[in-house]
Backbone as a ProteinNet text record, in pm:
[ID]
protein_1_A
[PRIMARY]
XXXXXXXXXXXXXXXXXXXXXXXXXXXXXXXXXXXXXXXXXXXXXXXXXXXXXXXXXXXXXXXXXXXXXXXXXXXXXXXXXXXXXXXXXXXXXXXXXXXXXXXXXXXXXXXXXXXXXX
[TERTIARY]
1118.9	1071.1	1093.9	978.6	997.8	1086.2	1169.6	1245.2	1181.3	1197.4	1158.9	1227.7	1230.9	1326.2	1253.3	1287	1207.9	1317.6	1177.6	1255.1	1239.5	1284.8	1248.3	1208.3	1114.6	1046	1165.3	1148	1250.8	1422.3	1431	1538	1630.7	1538.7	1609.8	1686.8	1702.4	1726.7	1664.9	1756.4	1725.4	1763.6	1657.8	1696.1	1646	1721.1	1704	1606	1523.9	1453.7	1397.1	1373.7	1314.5	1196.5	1067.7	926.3	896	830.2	784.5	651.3	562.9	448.2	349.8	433.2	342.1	385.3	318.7	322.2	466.3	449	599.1	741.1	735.7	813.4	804.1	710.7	677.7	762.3	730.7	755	891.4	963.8	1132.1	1169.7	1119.9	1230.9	1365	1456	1606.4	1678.5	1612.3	1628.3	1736.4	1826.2	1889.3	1983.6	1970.1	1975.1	2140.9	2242.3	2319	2261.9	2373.4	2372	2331.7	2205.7	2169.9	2320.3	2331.7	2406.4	2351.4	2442.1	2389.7	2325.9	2194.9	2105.3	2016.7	2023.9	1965.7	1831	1752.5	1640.9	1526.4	1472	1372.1	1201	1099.3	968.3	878.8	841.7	735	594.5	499.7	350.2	290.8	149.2	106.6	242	273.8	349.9	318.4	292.8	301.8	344.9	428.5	500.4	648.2	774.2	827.7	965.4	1041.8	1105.6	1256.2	1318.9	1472.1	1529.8	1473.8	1497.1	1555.7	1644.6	1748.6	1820.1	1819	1949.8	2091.6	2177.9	2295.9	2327.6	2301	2315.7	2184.4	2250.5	2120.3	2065.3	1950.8	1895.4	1800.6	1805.4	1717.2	1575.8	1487.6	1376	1246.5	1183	1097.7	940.8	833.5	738.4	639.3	584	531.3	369.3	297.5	136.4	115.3	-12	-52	-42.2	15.5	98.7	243.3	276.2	432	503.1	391.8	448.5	529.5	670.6	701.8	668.3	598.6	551.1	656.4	712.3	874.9	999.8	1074.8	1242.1	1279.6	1335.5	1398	1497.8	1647.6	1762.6	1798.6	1924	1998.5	1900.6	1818.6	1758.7	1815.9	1885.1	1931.7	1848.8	1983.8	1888.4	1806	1708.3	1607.3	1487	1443.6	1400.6	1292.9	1156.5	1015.5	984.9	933.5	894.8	762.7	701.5	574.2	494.1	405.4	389.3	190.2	103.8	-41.6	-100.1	-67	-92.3	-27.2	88.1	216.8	87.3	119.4	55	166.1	315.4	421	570.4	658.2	785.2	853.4	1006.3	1099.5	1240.9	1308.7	1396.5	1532.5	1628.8	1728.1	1889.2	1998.3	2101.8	2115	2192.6	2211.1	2235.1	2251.2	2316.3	2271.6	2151.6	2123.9	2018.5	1931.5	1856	1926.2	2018.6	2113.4	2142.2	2261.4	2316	2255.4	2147.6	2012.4	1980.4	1954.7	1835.5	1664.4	1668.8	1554.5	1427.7	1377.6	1313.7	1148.6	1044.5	913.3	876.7	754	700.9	752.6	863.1	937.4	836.1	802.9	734.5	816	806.4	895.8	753	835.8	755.1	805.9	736.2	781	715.2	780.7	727.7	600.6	641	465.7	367.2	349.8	256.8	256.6	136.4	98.9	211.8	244.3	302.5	254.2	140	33.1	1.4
507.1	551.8	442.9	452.6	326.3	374.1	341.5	315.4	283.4	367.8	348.9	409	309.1	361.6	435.5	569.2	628.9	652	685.2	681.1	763.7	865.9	955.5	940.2	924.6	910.1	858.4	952.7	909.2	922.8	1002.9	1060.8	869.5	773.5	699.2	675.5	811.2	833.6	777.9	684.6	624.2	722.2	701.8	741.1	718.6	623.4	616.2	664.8	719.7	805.6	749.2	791.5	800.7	831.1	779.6	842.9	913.9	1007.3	1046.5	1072	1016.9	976.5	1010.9	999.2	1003	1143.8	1177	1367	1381.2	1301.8	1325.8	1301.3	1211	1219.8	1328.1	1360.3	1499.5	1620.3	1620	1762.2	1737.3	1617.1	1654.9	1633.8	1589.2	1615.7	1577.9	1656.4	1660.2	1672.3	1771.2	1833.4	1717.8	1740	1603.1	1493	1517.1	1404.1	1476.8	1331.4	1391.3	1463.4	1472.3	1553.3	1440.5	1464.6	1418	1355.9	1228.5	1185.5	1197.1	1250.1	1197	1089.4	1083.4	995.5	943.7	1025.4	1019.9	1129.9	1111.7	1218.1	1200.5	1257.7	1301.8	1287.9	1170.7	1208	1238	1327.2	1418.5	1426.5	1331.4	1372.6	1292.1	1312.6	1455.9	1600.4	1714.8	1803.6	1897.5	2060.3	2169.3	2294	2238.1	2355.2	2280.2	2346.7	2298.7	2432	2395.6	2479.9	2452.7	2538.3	2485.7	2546.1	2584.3	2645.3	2514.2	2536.2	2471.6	2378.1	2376.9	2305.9	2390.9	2361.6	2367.4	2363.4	2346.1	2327.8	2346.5	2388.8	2386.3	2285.7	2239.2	2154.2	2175.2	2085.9	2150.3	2086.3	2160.4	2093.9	2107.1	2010.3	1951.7	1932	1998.9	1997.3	1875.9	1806.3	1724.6	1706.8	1708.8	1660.4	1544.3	1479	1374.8	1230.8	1289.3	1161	1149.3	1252.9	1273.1	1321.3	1411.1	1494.3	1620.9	1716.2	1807.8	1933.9	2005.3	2147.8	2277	2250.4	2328.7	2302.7	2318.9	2293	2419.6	2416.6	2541.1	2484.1	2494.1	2494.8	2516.2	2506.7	2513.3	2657.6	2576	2639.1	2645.1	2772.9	2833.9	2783.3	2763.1	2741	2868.4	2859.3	2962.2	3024.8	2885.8	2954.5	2866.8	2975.4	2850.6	2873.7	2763.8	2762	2629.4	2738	2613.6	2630.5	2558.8	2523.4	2452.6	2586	2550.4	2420.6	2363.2	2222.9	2128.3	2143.1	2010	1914.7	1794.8	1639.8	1593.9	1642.8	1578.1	1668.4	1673.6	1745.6	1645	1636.4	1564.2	1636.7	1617.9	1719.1	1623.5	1725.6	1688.9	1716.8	1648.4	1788	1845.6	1990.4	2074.1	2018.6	2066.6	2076	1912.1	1857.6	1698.1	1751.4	1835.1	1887.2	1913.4	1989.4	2022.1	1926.7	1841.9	1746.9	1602.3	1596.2	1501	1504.7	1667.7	1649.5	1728	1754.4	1763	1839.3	1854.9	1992.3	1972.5	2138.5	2106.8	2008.5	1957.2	1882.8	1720.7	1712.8	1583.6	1477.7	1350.8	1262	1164.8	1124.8	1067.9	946.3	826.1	690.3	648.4	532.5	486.1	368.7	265.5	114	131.2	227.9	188.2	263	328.1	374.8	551.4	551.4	685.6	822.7	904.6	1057.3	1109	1179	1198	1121.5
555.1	425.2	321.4	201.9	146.6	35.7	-57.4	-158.1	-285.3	-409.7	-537.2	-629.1	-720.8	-878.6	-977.2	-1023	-1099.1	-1268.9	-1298.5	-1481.7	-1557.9	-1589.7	-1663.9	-1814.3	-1901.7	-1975.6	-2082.2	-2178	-2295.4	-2333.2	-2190.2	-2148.5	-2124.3	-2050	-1968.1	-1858.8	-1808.2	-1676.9	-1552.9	-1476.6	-1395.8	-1250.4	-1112.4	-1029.6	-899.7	-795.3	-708.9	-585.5	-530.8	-465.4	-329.6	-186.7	-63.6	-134.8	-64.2	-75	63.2	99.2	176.1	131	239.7	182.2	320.9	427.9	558.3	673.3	684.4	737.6	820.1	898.7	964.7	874.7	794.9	649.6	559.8	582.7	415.4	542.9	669	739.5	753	786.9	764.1	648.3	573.7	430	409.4	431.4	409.5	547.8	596.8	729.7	802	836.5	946.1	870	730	635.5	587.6	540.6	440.2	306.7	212.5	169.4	13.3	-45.3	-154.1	-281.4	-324.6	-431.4	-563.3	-657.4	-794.4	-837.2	-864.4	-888.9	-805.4	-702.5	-560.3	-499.1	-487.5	-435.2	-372.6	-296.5	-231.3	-317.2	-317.8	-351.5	-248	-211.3	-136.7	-198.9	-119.4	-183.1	-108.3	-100.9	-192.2	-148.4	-181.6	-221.2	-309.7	-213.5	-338.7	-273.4	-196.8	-169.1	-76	-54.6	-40.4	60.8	144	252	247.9	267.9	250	410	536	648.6	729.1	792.3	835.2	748	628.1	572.6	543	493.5	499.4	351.7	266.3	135.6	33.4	-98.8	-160	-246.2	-283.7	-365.9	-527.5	-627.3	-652.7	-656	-692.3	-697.2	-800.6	-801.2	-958.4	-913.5	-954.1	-920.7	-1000.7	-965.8	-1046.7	-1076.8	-1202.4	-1148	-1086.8	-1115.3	-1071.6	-1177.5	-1312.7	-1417.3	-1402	-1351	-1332	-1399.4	-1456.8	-1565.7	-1523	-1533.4	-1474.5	-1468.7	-1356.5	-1426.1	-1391.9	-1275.4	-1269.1	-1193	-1277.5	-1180.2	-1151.7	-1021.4	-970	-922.1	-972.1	-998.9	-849.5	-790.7	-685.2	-583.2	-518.5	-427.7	-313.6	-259.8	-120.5	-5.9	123.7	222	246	355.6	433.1	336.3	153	46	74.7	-5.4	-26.6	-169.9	-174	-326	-331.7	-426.3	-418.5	-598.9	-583.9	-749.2	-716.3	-709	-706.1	-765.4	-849.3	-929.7	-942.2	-832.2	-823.9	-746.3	-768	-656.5	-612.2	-656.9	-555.1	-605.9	-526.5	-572.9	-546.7	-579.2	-632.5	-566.4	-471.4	-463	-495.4	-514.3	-563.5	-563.5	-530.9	-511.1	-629.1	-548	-665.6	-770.7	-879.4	-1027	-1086.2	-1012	-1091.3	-1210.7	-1205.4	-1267.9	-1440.5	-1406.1	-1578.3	-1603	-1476.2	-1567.2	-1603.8	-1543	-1629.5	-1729.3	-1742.5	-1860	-1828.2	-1706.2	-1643.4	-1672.6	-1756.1	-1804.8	-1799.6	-1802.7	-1793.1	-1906.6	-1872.4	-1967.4	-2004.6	-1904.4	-1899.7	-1806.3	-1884.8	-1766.6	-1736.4	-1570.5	-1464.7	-1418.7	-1432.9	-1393	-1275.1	-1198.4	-1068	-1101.7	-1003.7	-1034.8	-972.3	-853.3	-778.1	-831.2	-911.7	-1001.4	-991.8	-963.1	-952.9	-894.8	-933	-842.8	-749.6	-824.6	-720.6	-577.6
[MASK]
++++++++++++++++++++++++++++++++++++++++++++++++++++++++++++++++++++++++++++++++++++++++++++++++++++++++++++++++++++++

């Protein structure tokens, strides 16, 4: 998986992230993986829906359009949970509790060097 630094708009929040970009990447996810660090996360896309069945911990997670603009965070998502978002072009997952203590909220836009979310 390739590696990219993302930025949260005016916030300045910097954050590390995996892309998953290619089907067998988007279908494991987390699955197998430690356990997400502060400042650390998961980009999934395309992405609009998203599975928490066989993990071990919860995450949260950030739905994104196709500017990278945010359309929802769902806070410390339980394993065996789905959650999906009809107009996301990519989700963002995250460990628990990075979402609050970011800053993370709808309507927040998130940049990447390599351009596009979607």
């Amino acid at each position: 998986m390739k590696m990219t630094t993302l930025v949260w708009g005016r916030a300045g929040v910097v954050l590390r992230a995996r892309v998953a970009a290619r089907w067998g990447e988007r279908m494991r996810g987390l699955l197998g993986r430690p356990r997400l660090r502060p400042h650390e996360g998961l980009l999934i896309r395309p992405c609009r829906a998203i599975h928490t069945f066989g993990m071990e911990w919860p995450i949260d997670v950030v739905f994104l359009d196709r500017r990278g603009y945010v359309l929802a965070v769902h806070p410390h998502v339980p394993p065996a949970t789905l959650r999906m978002h009809w107009r996301a072009a990519s989700t963002l997952e995250l460990a628990s509790g990075a979402c609050a203590a970011l800053g993370i909220a709808c309507g927040m836009w998130l940049a990447s060097r390599e351009g596009a979310l979607g």
